[in-house]
C-alpha positions in Angstrom: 95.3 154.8 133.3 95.1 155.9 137.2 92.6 157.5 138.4 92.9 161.0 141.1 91.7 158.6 143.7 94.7 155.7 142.7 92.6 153.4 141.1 94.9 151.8 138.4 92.4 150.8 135.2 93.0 147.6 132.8 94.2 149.1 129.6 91.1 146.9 127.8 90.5 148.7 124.4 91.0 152.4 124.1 88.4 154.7 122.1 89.6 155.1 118.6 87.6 158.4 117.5 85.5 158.1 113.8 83.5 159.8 111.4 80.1 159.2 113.4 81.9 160.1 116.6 83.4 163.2 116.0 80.4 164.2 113.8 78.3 162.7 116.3 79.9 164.8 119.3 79.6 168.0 116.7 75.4 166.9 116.9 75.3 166.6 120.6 76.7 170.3 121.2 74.3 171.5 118.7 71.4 170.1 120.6 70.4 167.7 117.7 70.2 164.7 119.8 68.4 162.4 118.3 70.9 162.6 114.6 73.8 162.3 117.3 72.1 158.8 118.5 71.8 157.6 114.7 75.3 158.3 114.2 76.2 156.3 117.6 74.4 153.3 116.4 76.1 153.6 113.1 79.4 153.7 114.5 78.3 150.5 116.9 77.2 148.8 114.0 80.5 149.6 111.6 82.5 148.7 115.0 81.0 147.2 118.4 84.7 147.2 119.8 85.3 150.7 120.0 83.5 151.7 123.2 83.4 155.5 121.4 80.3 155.2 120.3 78.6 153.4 123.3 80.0 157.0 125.4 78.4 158.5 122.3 75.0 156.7 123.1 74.8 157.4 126.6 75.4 161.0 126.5 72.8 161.3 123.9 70.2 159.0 126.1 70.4 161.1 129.2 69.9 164.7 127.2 67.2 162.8 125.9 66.3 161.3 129.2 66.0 157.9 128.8 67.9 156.6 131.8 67.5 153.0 131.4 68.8 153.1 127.6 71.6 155.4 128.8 72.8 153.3 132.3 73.0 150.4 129.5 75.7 152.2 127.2 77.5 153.7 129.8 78.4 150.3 131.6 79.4 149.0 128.0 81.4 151.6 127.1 83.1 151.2 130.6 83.3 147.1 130.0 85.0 147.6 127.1 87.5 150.5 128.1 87.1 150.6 132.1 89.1 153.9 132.7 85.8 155.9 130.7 84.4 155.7 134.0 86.3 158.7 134.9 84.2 160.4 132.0 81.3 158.7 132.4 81.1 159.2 136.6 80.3 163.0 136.0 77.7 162.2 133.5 75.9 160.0 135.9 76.2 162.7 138.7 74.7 164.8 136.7 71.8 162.8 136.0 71.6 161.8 139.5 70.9 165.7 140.3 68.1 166.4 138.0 66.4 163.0 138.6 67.0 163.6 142.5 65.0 167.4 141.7 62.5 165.8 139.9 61.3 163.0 142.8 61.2 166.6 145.2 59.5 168.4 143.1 57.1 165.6 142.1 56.5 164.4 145.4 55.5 168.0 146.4 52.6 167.6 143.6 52.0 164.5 145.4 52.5 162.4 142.5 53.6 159.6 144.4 54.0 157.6 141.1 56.4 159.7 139.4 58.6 160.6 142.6 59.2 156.4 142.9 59.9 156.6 139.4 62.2 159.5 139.4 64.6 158.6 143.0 64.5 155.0 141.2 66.3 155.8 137.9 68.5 158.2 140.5 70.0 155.7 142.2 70.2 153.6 139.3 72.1 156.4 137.4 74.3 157.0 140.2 74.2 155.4 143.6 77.2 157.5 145.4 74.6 159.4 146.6 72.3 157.9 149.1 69.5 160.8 149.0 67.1 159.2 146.8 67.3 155.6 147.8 66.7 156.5 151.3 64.0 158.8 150.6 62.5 155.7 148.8 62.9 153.4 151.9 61.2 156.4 154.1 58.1 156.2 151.7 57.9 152.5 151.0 58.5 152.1 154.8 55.2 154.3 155.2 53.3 152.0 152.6 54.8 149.1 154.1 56.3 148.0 150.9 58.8 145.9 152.9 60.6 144.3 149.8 60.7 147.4 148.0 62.2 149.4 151.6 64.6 146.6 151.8 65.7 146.8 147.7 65.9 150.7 148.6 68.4 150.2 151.7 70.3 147.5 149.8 71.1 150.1 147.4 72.0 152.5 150.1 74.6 150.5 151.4 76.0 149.5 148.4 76.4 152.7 147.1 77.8 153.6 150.5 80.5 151.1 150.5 82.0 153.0 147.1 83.8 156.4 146.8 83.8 159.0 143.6 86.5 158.1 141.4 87.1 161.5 139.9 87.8 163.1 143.2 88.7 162.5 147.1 86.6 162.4 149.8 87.9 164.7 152.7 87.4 163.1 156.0 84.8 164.1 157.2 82.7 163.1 153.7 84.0 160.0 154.6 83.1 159.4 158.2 79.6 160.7 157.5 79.3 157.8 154.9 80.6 155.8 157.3 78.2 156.6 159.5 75.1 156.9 157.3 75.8 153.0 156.0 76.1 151.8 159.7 72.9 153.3 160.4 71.4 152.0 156.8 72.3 148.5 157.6 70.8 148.2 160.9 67.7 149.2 159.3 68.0 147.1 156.4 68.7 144.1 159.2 65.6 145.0 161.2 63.6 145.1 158.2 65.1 141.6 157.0 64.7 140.3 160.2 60.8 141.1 160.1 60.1 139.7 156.8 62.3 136.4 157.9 64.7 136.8 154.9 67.5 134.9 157.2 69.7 134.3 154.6 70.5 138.1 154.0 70.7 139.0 157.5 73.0 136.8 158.9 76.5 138.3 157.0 75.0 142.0 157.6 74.6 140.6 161.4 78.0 138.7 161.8 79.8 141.8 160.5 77.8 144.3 162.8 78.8 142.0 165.8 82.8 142.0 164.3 82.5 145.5 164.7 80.8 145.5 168.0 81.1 142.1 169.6 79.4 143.6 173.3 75.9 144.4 171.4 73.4 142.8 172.9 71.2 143.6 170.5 72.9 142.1 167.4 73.7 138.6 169.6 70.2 138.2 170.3 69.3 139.3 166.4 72.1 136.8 165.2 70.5 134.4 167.6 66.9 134.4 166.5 68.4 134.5 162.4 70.6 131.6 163.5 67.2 129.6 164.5 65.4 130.4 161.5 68.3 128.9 159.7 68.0 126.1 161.6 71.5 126.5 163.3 70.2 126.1 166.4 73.5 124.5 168.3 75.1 128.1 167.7 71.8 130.3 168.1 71.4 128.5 171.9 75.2 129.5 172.8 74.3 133.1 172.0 71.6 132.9 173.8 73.1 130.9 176.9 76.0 133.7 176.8 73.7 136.6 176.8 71.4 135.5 179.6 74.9 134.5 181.8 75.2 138.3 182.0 75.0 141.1 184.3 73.2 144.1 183.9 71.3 143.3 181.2 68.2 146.2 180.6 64.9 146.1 180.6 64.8 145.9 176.9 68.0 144.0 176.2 65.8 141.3 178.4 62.8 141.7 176.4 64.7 141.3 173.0 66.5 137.9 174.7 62.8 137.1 176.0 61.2 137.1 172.5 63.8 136.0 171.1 64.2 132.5 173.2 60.3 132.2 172.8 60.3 131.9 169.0 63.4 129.5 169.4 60.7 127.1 171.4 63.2 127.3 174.2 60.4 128.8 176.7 62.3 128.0 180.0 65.0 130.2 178.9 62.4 133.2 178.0 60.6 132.3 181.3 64.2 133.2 182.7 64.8 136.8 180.7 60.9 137.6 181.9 61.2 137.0 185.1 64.0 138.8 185.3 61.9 141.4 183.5 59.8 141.6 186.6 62.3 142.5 188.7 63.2 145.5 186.7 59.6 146.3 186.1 57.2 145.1 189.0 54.2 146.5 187.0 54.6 145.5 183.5 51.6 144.1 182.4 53.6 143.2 179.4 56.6 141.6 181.2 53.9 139.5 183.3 52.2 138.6 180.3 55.2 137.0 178.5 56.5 135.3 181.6 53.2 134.0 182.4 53.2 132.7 178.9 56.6 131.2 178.6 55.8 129.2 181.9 52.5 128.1 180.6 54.1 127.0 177.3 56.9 124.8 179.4 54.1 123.6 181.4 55.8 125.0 184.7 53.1 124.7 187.1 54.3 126.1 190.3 55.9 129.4 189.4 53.2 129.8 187.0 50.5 129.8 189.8 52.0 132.7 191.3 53.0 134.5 188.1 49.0 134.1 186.7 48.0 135.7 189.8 50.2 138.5 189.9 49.4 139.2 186.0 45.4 139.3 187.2 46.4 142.2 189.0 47.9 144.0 186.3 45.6 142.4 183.3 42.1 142.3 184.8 40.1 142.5 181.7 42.4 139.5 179.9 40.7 136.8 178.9 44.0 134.7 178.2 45.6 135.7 181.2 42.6 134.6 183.7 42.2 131.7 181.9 46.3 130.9 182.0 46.3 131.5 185.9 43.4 129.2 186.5 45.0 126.3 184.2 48.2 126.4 186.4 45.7 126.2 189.5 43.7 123.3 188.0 47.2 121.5 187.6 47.8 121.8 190.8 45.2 120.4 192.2 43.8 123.7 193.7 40.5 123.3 192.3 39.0 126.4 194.6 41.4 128.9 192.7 41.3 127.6 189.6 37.1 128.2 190.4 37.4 131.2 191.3 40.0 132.2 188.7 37.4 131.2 186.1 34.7 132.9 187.4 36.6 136.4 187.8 37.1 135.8 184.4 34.0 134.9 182.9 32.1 137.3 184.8 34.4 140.3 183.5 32.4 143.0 181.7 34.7 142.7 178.9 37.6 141.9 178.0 40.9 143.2 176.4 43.1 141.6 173.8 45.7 142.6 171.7 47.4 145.2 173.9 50.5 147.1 172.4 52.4 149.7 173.7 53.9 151.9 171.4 56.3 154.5 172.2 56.9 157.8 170.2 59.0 161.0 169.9 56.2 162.8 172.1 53.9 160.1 173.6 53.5 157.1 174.5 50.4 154.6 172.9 48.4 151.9 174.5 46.3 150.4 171.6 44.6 147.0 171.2 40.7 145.6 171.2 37.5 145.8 173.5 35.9 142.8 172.9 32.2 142.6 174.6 31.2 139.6 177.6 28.8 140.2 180.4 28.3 144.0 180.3 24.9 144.9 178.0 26.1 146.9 174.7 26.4 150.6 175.1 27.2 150.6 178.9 30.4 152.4 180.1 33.6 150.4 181.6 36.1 153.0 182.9 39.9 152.2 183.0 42.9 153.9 184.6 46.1 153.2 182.8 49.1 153.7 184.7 52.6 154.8 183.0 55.9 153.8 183.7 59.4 154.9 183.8 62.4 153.5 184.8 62.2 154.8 188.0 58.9 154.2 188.8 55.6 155.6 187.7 55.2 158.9 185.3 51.5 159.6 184.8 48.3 158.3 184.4 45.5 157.6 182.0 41.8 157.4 182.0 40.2 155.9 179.3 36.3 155.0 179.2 35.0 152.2 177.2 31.6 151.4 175.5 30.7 147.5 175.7 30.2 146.1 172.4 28.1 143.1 172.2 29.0 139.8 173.6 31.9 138.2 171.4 32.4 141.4 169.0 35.5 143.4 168.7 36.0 147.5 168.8 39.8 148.9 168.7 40.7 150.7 171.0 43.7 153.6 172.0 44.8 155.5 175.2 47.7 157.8 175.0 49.8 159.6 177.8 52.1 162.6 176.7 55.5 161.4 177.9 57.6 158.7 177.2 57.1 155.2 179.4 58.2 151.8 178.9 56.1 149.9 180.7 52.2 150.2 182.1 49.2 148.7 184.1 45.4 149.5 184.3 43.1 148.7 186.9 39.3 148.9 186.7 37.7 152.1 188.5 34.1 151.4 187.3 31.8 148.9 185.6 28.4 148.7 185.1 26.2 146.8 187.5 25.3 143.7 186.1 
């Protein structure tokens, strides 16, 4: 048996029709599903060779619309007599579309339940058809279900990697599948990746970097998956390779940057920041990390200079005064390191946490306000300063109320445009 699409089928055993199948079938057109499903069983139970009666079953389980029971006699019928997959394929597309309807039309009742339920059994029914799955790694994505995104995407691409045996794809169905898994595996990596599930990641990466071995991106991924493997001998050639090259952007450095930290090698990621700086003179972000790469390799020197520079930019930061005065105090310039503490300890508060986060139509500075010399309730105003990459976009100003000494408030500022880097500076504080 061939199929249209020239898939040539193992002869296994053929159906052999029977009194309970062809009576059966007779039930099932006449709507009386649940007699047709005795005499499916009966025909099973006279004869659990003839994969007849298994077809039999499923048919009767999706009219009847117990997925589960029906997915489990379609895949014996098809084990015993694989070519009934080009009857059963249509079955399970047609399942696929009323399951698919029902998530929509359940998720527009907000029954968020019964939609997970319903795209669930979907792809299990069928998985040719990414809709569902994806729309369940979207909403598990927004609950940050992690495993359950990642199950979801794994099914995307699986399903992805197949093609309807009943019929051929033009080409254009094709390259949009293409496409779509491409774009399904690089989330399903970055989502892998986040939840440190190594193992997984590392084929999905090696093939992503077959297809495109210039990616920066996926080297430094493969890198940083490498070291959590604890291939670390191949993970520091990546990373040697990658920071060897010209031309790197301000975000392929900051991937490297990260990247080189959490493999302990901070040198290296004091190399990618500082490079950083170049690109962006006024990242309080790309000061930060450098200043913290050199602080964790105990770099004295360059970290003196980098500490004060990343005063400028961090004023309010607790960790960065106290990092600048360390490297100070190292070097035996007891006066800075003095005077380092003080600027610090004297702050009116301080600001931890900071994250910029960029969207479709702003750009989002949030982290915490956490209270220090100013008395609670008194105003600290801030002006944040947006960047671009050629040069500065906007600014932001932002006033704060002190909390009490040691607690914590959250804290956001926003600028409507897109940056990729900031500052803030101090315009008033209360006198103390």
């Amino acid at each position: 048996m061939v199929s249209p699409t020239g898939i040539v089928y193992e002869l296994g055993t053929p159906p052999t029709s029977t009194r309970f199948s062809q009576t059966g079938a007779l039930y099932l057109t006449q709507g009386l599903i649940n007699r047709a499903l005795e005499l499916a069983f009966l025909g099973i139970e006279e004869d659990s060779t003839n994969p007849i009666h298994y077809l039999l079953a499923g048919l009767a389980y999706t009219r009847l619309e117990q997925y589960g029971e029906a997915n489990e006699m379609f895949v014996e019928a098809q084990r015993i007599y694989p070519a009934y997959e080009l009857a059963i394929e249509p079955e399970r597309e047609s399942a696929w579309i009323e399951l698919f309807n029902a998530g929509i039309a359940a998720y527009a009742q907000e029954d968020i339940e019964r939609t997970i339920e319903a795209w669930e059994q979907a792809g299990m029914m069928w998985g040719l058809r990414p809709d569902a799955s994806l729309n369940l790694a979207t909403l598990f994505n927004g609950e940050e279900r992690w495993d359950d995104a990642i199950a979801a995407y794994q099914r995307v691409v699986v399903g992805l990697e197949q093609d309807p045996v009943t019929r051929i794809l033009s080409p254009e169905e094709v390259q949009t599948r293409t496409d779509l898994r491409r774009n399904s595996e690089d989330r399903l990596t970055q989502l892998l990746l986040f939840r440190e599930r190594f193992t997984e990641a590392e084929p999905l990466l090696r093939r992503h970097l077959e297809a495109d071995p210039a990616s920066i991106r996926v080297r430094g991924d493969l890198a940083a998956t490498l070291h959590g493997l604890g291939q670390d001998a191949e993970a520091s050639a990546i990373y040697t390779g990658l920071l060897s090259e010209t031309g790197l952007q301000a975000r392929d450095l900051f991937n490297v940057g990260i990247a080189l930290y959490r493999a302990n090698d901070y040198l290296a990621a004091a190399d990618a920041f500082e490079r950083l700086t170049r690109l962006q003179p006024d990242s309080r972000d790309a000061w930060f990390n450098y200043a913290n790469s050199l602080f964790a390799a105990e770099s004295w020197k360059p970290l003196a200079v980098a500490g004060d520079r990343l005063a400028e930019v961090d004023p309010l930061g607790e960790n960065s005064g106290l990092i600048a005065a360390r490297a100070h105090l190292e070097l035996g310039d007891e006066e800075s390191a003095a005077a380092g503490l003080n600027r610090t300890e004297s702050a009116p508060i301080h600001l931890e946490g900071l994250q910029l986060r960029p969207s479709e139509g702003a750009t989002t500075i949030g982290g915490r306000v956490v209270g220090n010399t100013a008395e609670p309730g008194t105003s600290v105003r801030l002006r944040f300063i947006f960047y671009g990459a050629n040069g500065a976009v906007g600014t932001q100003t932002l006033t704060l109320s002190a909390p009490p000494t040691g607690r914590r408030a959250t804290f956001e500022v926003s600028f409507a445009g897109q940056a990729t880097a900031y500052r803030y500076e101090v315009t008033s504080r209360p006198n103390l």
